[in-house]
C-alpha positions, 0 to 999 in steps of 0.5 A: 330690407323692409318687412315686405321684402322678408315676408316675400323672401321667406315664402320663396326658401327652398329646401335643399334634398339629400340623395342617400343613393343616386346613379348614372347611366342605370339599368335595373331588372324587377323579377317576379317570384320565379326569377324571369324579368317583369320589368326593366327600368332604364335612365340616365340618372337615378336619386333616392330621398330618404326624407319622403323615401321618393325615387326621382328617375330623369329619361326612364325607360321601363319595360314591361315583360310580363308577356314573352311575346309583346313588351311594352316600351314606356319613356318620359322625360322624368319618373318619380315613385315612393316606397317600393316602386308599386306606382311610378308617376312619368311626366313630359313626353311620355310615349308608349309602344312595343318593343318590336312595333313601333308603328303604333304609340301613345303619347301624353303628357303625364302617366300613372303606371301601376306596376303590380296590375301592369295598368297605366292611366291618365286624365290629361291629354291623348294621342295615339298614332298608327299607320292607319290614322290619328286617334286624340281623346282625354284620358285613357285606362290601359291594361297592359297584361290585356292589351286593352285600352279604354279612351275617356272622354272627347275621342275624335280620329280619323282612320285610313282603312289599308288597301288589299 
């Protein structure tokens, strides 16, 4: 092997991670300080790595339940949070709607969650999708707990006004 191949070799060694917990099939429930449910996280695989104390979750659901009557569904392919869970970073696929209207969704592909504020955001790409039309912007700010949404920049749709 020539000195070439080694240095090639040397900058492509991975490091292996050690999970000290994981789990499969999981639910976890986040309470606040009086013990009701603020957030319901769900997947299919759950590792923990006590190296950069990262959490990898594959297809998280979170919900968000903070108002007893809208809560918000948020899915991607693949989370990923460190410490204690305060910012959740989802990837791939990511969709957000309400638990009991799914006419209206969100879709991106990547989403920074704060989970203390309850807001959501991304520079990336966005579309939102209702029965009345397509709205695609780059970049939104959403509070969850106010049930706003700020679109950023290049926001164009096309809206169907309903018939009476």
């Amino acid at each position: 092997m020539s000195s070439d191949d080694t240095e090639k070799n040397t900058g492509q060694l991975e490091t292996s991670r050690t999970s000290d917990f994981s789990m499969t099939d999981f639910t976890m429930t986040l309470m606040d300080d009086l013990g009701k449910p603020t957030r319901i996280i769900s997947g299919k695989e759950i590792a923990h790595y006590p190296e950069d104390d990262t959490t990898e979750i594959t297809s998280p659901i979170a919900k968000f339940t903070d108002k007893e009557t809208e809560v918000w569904v948020i899915s991607s392919n693949k989370g990923t949070t460190q410490g204690e869970g305060e910012d959740l970073f989802l990837t791939g696929n990511v969709i957000i709607n309400r638990e009991d209207r799914d006419d209206i969704e969100l879709l991106t592909e990547a989403l920074h969650i704060n989970t203390k504020q309850n807001t959501a955001y991304t520079d990336l790409a966005v579309t939102i999708k209702s029965p009345y039309g397509e709205t695609n912007s780059v970049g939104l700010h959403a509070d969850l707990a106010d049930e706003t949404i700020n679109l950023h920049s290049r926001v164009k749709g096309q809206y169907d006004a309903p018939t009476q």
